[in-house]
C-alpha positions, 0 to 999 in steps of 0.5 A: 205720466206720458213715457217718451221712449224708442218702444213705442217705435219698435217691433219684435219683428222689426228688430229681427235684422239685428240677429238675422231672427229666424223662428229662435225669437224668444216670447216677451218676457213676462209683465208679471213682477217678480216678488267717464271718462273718470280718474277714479281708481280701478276696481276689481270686480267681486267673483262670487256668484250670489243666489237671487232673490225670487220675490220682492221684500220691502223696498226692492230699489232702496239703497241698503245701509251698507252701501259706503262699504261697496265696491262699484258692481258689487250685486246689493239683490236681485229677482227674478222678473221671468224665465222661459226656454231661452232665458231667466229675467232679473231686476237688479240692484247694484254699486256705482259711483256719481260723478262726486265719486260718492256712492249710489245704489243703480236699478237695472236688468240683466238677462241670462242665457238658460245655459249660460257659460263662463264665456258668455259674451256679454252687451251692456245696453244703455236706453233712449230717453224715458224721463226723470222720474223714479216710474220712468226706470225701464226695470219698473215695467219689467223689461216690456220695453225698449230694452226688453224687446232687443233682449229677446232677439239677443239672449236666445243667441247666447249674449248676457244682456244687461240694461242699467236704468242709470244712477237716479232712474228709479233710485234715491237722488234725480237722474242726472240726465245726459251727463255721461259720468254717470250714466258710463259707470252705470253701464260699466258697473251692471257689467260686473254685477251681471257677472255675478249672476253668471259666473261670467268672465268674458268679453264685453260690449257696450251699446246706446241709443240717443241719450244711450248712445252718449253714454256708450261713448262715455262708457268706451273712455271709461272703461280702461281706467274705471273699469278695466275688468269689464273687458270692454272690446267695442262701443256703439252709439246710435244717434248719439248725444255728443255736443252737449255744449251745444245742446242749450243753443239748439234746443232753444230755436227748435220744437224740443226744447223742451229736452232743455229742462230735463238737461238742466234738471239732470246737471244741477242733480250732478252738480250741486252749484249750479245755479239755474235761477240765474239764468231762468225765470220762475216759469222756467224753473217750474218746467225743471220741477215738472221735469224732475217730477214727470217722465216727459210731460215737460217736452209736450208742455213746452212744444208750441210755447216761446223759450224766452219766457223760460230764460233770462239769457240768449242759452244756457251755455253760460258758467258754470254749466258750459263747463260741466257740460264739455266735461261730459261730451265724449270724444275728448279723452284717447281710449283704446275700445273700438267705436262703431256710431251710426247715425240717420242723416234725417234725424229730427232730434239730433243732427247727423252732423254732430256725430261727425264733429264727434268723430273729429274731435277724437280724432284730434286726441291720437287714440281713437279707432272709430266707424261711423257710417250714416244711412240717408233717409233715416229719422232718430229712431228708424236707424235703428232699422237701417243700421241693424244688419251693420250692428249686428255685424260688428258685435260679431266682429268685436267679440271675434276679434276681426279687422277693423275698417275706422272712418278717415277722420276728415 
């Protein structure tokens, strides 16, 4: 199945800007497998450290039978992926909650520095688009990906980093794609379980790309009720999913609507009642199959082909999912986590203006303190290049505590 995801564009070298790489840069990890914004209540965070498993036993990504007794971040296993001078890799497996506030079991990977400390500062990174599928998990190649890559530019600096694969990505149940519930307590959650693996108690930073970026939007709403613990100083969303309400009407005219059937297929994973027969056709239908069942196969399938043999109506904007999908935009609840959002103002998949109707929007709410800053020229994925000097600055300035410099909202 074909993986679409920002790796297949990125370069250990190319990303060196980031932390001004110099020769510190750690090898890749090894290949090799080691044998919302939400109203539910805040959690404290377990303390212990727990030993890792060094091999894989059985099925290490099923949900264990304790799970309902779980606290969200409670470290269900772990094991070692690899280890070098710089770091150790661990696949990790750990409590979350779904947007039903049920519990779920959420995949994903955390670095450790090899001298970690109590103080450790820690990114919770959240990836661009993979797919559905269980084999689209970044933590089922072992970190050789888009999130591997920028691991071994920053652990070597001292940072923990912590890469969730999302609730469904490589567990029980489908991905609830781009719905940003989930996908903010998937990030917050590793959090905490990646503490458990340090010891770690320090500060936190949460950060996305695309389908990421929105999720650490979400991440930074969440966080002061849902996660209040994770001590979350600063979000950044790189090109980010934020006008969700308006993704059925865009993706329906351009040649990407084939993202369309994997948003379907994720919200009706989140919510149940959704009802996608009344608003696609049999063929339709068979796309959202091929979407859940594939990594994005569904998006070159669709390139080239007419959307309204997909749909019965104009959009997908209709209810109930019109609804679901403001419920999970960003920008529409005050948090009081700084925001930085970069943006490529050529972006070919998401357009540089919606980052700025974001901004508008959590302007409007009084409790926002954000950066946005575009760079001409800049596709979807090469703004990660462009603004690497200016991410790296203001990881720095978060965990420093420096002065802010927010956008005027207007």
């Amino acid at each position: 199945m074909r993986r679409f995801s920002l790796a297949t564009c990125l370069s250990t070298a190319a990303l060196c800007v980031l932390v001004s790489c110099g020769s510190s840069t750690a090898d890749a990890p090894s290949t090799t497998a080691g044998a919302t914004t939400s109203s539910a209540p805040a959690t404290t965070a377990p303390t212990a450290a727990v030993t890792p498993t060094t091999a894989l036993s059985g099925d290490f990504y099923a949900s264990p039978s304790n799970l309902s007794s779980l606290q969200p971040g409670d470290l269900i296993r772990s094991s070692i992926v690899s280890t070098t001078n710089d770091f150790t890799a661990f696949t990790v497996l750990y409590a979350s909650r779904s947007v039903s506030d049920a519990p779920v079991a959420v995949s994903g990977m955390v670095w450790v520095p090899s001298t970690p400390t109590a103080g450790n500062p820690l990114i919770s990174y959240a990836h661009g688009t993979t797919g559905i599928a269980d084999e689209c998990a970044p933590s089922k190649s072992n970190g050789a990906g888009e999130t591997g890559v920028i691991a071994n530019i920053l652990v070597p600096k001292g940072y923990i980093f912590a890469a969730t694969d999302y609730e469904g990505l490589g567990t029980a149940g489908v991905h609830p794609y781009v719905v940003g519930i989930s996908e903010a307590r998937s990030m917050l959650d590793i959090i905490r379980a990646a503490r458990q693996l340090t010891e770690s108690s320090g500060k936190s930073v949460v950060w996305g790309h695309s389908q990421g970026g929105g999720a650490a939007l979400m991440a930074a709403e969440a966080a002061p009720n849902y996660a209040p613990d994770t001590q979350v100083v600063g979000a950044i969303g790189g090109a980010p999913v934020v006008e969700l309400d308006k993704l059925g009407s865009v993706f329906t005219v351009t040649d990407s609507f084939g993202f369309m059937f994997m948003v379907a297929a994720g919200f009706r994973a989140a919510y149940p009642t959704i009802d996608l027969s009344q608003v696609m056709t049999q063929k339709g239908l068979d796309m959202v199959a091929l979407a859940e069942s594939t990594c994005t196969d569904v998006i070159t399938k669709a390139r080239g082909t007419d959307v309204k043999t997909y749909l019965t109506v104009d959009s997908l904007n209709t209810e109930p999912l019109l609804s679901h999908l403001k419920e999970n935009t960003p920008g529409n609840s005050a948090t009081n986590v700084p925001v930085f959002v970069y943006h490529g103002e050529a972006d070919e998949l998401i357009p540089a203006a919606t980052s700025l109707q974001y901004l508008q929007r959590a302007c409007a709410t009084g409790g926002y303190n954000i950066e946005r800053k575009t760079y001409p020229g800049a596709s979807h994925v090469d703004v990660l290049f462009s603004a690497s000097e200016d991410i790296q600055q203001w990881i720095t300035n978060r965990f420093s505590g420096a002065a802010l410099t927010p956008t005027p909202c207007t």
